[in-house]
DODREN-327861 format. One record per residue (C-alpha): x, y, z; residue in three letters. Coordinates in nm, 2 decimals. Each point is the difference from the previous one (the first is absolute). Example, Ala and Ser with C-alpha at 12.3 -4.5 7.8 and 13.67 -1.06 7.14 Angstrom:
<nodes>
       x       y       z  type
    1.23   -0.45    0.78   ALA
    0.14    0.34   -0.07   SER
</nodes>
This chain:
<nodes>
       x       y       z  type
    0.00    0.00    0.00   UNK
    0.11    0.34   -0.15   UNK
   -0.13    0.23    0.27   UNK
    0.05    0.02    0.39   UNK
   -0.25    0.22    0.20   UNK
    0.05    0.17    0.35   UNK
   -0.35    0.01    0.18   UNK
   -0.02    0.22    0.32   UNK
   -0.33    0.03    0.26   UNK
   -0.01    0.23    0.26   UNK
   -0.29    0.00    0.24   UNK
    0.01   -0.40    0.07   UNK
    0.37    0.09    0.17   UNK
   -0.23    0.14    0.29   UNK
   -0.14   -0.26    0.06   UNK
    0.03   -0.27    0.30   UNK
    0.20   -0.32   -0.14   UNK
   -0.29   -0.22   -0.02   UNK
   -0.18    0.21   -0.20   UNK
    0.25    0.12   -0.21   UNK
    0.09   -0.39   -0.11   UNK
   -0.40    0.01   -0.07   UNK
    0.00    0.32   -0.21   UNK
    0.33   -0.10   -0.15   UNK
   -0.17   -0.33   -0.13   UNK
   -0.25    0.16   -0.10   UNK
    0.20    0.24   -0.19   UNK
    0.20   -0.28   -0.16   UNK
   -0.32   -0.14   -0.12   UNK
   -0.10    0.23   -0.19   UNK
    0.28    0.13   -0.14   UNK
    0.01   -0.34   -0.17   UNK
   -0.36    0.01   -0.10   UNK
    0.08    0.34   -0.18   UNK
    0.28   -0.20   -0.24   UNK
   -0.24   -0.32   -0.03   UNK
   -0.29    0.21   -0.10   UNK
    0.23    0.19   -0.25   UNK
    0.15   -0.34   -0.12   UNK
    0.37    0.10    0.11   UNK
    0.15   -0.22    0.14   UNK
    0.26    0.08    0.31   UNK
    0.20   -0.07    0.32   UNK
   -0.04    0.13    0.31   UNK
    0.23    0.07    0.29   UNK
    0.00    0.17    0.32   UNK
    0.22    0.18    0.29   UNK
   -0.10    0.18    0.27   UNK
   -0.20    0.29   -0.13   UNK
    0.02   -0.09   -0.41   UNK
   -0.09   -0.21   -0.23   UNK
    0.18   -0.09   -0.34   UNK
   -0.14   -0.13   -0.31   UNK
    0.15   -0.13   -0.28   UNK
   -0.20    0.03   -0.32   UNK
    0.03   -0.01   -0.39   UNK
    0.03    0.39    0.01   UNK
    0.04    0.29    0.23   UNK
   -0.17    0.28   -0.12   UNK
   -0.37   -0.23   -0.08   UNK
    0.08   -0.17    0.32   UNK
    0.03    0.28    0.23   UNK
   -0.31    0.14   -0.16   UNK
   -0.20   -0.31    0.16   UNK
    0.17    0.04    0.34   UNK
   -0.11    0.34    0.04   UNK
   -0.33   -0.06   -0.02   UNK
    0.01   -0.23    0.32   UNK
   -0.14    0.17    0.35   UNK
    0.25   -0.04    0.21   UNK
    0.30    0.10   -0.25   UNK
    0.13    0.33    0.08   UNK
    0.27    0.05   -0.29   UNK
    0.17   -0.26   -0.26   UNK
    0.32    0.02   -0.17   UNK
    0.15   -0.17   -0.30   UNK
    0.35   -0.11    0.15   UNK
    0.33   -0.17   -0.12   UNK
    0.14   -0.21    0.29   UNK
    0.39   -0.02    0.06   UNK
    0.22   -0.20    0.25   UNK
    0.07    0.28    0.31   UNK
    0.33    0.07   -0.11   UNK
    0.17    0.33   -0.09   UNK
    0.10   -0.10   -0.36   UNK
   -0.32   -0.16   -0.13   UNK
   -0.26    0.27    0.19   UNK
    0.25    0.29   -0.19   UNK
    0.00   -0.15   -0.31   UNK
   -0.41   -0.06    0.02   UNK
    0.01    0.39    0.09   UNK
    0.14    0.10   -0.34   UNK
   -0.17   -0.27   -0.17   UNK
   -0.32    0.12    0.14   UNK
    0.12    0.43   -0.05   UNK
    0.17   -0.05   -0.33   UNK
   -0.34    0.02   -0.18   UNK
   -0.19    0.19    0.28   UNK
    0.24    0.33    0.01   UNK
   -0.01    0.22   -0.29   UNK
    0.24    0.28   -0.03   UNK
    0.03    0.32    0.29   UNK
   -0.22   -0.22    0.17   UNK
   -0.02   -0.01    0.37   UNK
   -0.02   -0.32    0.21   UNK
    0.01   -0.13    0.35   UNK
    0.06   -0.34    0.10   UNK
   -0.22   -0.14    0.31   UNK
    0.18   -0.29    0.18   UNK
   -0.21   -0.19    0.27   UNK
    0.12   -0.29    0.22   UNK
   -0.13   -0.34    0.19   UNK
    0.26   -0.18    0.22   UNK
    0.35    0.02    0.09   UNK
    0.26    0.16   -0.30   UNK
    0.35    0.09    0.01   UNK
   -0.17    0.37   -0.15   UNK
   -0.29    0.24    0.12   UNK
   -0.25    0.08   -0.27   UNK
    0.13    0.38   -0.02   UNK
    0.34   -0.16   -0.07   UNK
   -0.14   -0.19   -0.27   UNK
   -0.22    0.28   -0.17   UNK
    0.32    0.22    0.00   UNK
    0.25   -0.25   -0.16   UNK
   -0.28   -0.06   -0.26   UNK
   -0.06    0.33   -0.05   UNK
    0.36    0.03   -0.09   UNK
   -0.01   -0.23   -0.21   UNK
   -0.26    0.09   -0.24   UNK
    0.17    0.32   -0.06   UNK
    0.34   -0.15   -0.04   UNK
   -0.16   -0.23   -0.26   UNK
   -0.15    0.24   -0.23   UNK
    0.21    0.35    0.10   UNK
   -0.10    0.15   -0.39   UNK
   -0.40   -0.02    0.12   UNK
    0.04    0.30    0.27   UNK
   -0.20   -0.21    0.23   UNK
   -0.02    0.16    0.34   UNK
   -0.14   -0.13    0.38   UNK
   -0.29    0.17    0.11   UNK
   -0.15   -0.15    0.33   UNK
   -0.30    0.20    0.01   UNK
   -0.18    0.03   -0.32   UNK
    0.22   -0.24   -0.25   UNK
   -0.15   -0.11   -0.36   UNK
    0.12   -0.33    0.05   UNK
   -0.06   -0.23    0.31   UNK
    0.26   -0.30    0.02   UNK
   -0.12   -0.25    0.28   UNK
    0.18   -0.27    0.18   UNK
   -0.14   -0.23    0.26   UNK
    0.26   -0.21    0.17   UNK
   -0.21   -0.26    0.13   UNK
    0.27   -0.30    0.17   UNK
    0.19   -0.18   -0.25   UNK
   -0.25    0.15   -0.28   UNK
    0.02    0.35   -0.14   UNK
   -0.29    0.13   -0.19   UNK
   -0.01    0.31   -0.27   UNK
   -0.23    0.20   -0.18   UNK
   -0.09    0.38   -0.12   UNK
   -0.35    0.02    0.11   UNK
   -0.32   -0.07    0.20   UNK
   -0.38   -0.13   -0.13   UNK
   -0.23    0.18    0.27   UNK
   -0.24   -0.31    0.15   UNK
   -0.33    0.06    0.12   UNK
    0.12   -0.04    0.37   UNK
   -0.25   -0.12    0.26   UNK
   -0.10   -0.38    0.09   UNK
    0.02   -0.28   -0.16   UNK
   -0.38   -0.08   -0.16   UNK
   -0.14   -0.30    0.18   UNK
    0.10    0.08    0.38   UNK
   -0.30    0.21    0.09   UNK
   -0.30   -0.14   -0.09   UNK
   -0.25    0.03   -0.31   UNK
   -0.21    0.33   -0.11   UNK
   -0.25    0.06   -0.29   UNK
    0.06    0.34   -0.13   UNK
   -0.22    0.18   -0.26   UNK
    0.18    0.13   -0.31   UNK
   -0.19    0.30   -0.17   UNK
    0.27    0.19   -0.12   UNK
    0.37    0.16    0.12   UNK
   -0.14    0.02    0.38   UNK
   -0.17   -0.36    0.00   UNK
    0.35   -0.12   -0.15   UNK
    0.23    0.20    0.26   UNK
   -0.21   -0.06    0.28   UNK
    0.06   -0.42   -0.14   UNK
    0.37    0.04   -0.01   UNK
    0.07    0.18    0.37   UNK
   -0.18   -0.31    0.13   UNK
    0.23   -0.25   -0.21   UNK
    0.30    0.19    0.15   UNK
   -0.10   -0.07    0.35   UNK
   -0.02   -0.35   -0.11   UNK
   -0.36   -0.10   -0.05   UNK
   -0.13   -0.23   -0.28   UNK
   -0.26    0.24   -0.16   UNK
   -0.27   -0.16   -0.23   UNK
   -0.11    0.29   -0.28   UNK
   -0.39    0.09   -0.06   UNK
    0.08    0.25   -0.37   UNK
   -0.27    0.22   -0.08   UNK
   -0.10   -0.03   -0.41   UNK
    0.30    0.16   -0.14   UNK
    0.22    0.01    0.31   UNK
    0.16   -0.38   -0.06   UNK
    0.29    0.15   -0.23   UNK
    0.14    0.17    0.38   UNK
   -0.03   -0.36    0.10   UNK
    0.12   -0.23   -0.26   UNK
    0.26    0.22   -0.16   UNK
    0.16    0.14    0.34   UNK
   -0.10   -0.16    0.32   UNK
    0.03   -0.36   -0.15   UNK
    0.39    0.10   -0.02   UNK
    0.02    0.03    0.38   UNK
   -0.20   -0.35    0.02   UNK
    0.02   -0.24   -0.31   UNK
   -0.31   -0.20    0.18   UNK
   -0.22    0.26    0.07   UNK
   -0.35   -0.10    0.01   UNK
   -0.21    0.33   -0.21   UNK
   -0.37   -0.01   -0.03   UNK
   -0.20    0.23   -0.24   UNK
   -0.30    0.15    0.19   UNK
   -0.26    0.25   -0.17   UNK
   -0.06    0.28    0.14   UNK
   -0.36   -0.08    0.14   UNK
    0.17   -0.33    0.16   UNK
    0.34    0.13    0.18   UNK
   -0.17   -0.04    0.35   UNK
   -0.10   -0.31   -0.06   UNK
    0.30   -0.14   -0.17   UNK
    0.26    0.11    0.27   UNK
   -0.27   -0.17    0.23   UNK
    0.04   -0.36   -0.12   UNK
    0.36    0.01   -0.11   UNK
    0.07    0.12    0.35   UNK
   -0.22   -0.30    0.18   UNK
    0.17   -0.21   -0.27   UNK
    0.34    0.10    0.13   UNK
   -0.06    0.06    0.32   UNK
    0.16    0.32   -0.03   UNK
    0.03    0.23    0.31   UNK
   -0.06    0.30   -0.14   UNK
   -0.11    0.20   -0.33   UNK
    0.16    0.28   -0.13   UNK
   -0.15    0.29   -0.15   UNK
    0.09    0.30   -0.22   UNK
   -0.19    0.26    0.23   UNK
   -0.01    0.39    0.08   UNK
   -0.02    0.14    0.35   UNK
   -0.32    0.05   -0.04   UNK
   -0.13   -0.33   -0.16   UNK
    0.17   -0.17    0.32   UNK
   -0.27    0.01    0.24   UNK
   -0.27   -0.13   -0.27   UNK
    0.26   -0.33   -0.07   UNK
    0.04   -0.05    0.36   UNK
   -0.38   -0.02   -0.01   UNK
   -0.02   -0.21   -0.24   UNK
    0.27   -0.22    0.08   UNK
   -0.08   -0.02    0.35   UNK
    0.08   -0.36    0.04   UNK
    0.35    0.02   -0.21   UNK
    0.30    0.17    0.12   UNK
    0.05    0.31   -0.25   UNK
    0.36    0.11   -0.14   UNK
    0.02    0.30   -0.21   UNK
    0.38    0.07   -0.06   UNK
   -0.08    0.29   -0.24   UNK
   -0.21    0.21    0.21   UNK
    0.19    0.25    0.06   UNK
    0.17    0.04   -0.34   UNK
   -0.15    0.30   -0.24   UNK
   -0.03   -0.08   -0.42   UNK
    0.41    0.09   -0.02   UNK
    0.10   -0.21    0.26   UNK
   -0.17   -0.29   -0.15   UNK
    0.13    0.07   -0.32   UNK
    0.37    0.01    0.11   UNK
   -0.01   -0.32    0.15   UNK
   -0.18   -0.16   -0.27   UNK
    0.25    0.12   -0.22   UNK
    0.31   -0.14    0.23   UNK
   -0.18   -0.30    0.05   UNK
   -0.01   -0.08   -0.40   UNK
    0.38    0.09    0.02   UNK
    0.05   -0.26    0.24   UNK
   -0.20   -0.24   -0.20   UNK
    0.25    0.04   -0.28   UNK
</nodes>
């Protein structure tokens, strides 16, 4: 397999030890299922706080591990032994095609166990080394605002490399909180659907007619099984009824205003109610629909 991918998570590290192993397994799970569902096939790996995967290729791959609660960032990386020779030589392998000329650069050197170098050893030797290498280019160091980010993980015998950082959606792995049935009649329907995935619940989709593409073409990404029902407009109430005694969900989730709250609590009065978009006005919607196709890819 061509491509190796660096897969961080951030809010399961917070977690107590059993609970992290749960989320973690969870995680693994359906990191897998994103690659099955896509028919790419891959390898898995894990330390403490990361996963790797190995797949055909790393730009398509990372695109599927992004789009797994849970994930916080993924990287396309080239792994090296952890010694000085081979993680310089990955450095200019990996700069040569990334540093046009006058460019600026900085290299950022992290490190997990014990090394005969600290990491701001190791980002200043490398430094010095791209701009012995290629002394025609006028590359110069900039710390602060460079045009070019070389990155080196020193993890144990391992070293890992790479120019750049996939943005996740963050949150919980789906699965480890339960299932929800969440009405889709637009943006707010399909925002309000997506903030409950991230804090980990399964959620079944009720689509309003014309409201399915929100489902099918971007919130299947985030869950390749997905179960989306078409309601019309005269039937919502009912639909999310059964499909939530079906499921046995614990709660249904709503696309309301302020002021449509108190009638849903009414009328729900024997469900427990989420609205995540409440407080959100039209533009706030908007911009997080719009980040959440991003992430979708």
């Amino acid at each position: 397999m061509a491509g190796l991918l660096l897969i961080r998570y951030g809010e399961l590290a917070l977690k107590s030890p059993p609970v992290r192993r749960e989320f973690e397994q969870r995680l693994r799970r359906n990191l897998l299922d994103q690659f099955l569902t896509a028919n790419e096939p891959c390898r898995l790996t894990a330390d403490h706080g990361h996963f790797y995967v190995e797949c055909r290729e790393g730009a398509p791959g990372a695109r599927l591990a992004a789009r797994v609660f849970g994930v916080t960032s993924v990287s396309v990386v080239r792994e090296v032994p952890t010694e000085r020779t081979a993680i310089e030589t990955a450095v200019l392998d990996l700069a040569e095609p990334a540093l046009p000329a006058s460019a600026s650069f900085a290299v950022r050197a992290r490190r997990t166990g014990s090394h005969p170098f600290t990491s701001q050893e190791l980002a200043r030797d490398l430094g010095a080394a791209v701009l012995a290498r290629w002394p025609d280019r006028s590359l110069r160091v900039d710390l602060d605002h460079p045009d070019v980010e070389l990155f080196v993980e020193v993890r144990g015998p391992k070293t890992y490399l790479y120019t750049d950082r996939r943005a996740g959606p963050g949150g919980l792995p789906l699965g480890v909180a339960g299932q929800v049935v969440s009405l889709v009649d637009g943006p707010r329907g399909a925002v309000g659907a997506f903030l409950m995935m991230k804090r980990g619940c399964r959620s079944a989709l009720v689509c309003t007619p014309g409201a399915e593409r929100f489902a099918r073409d971007v919130l299947a990404r985030f869950d390749p099984g997905v179960r989306i029902e078409p309601a019309a407009a005269e039937a919502v109430d009912a639909r999310l009824e059964t499909l939530a005694e079906e499921l046995h969900a614990e709660a249904i989730v709503l696309p309301l205003s302020v002021d449509e709250y108190a009638g849903a609590r009414e009328r729900w009065a024997d469900r427990v109610v989420f609205s995540p978009t409440v407080g959100l006005d039209e533009t706030e919607v908007a911009e997080r629909w719009d980040r959440i196709v991003a992430l979708a890819g």
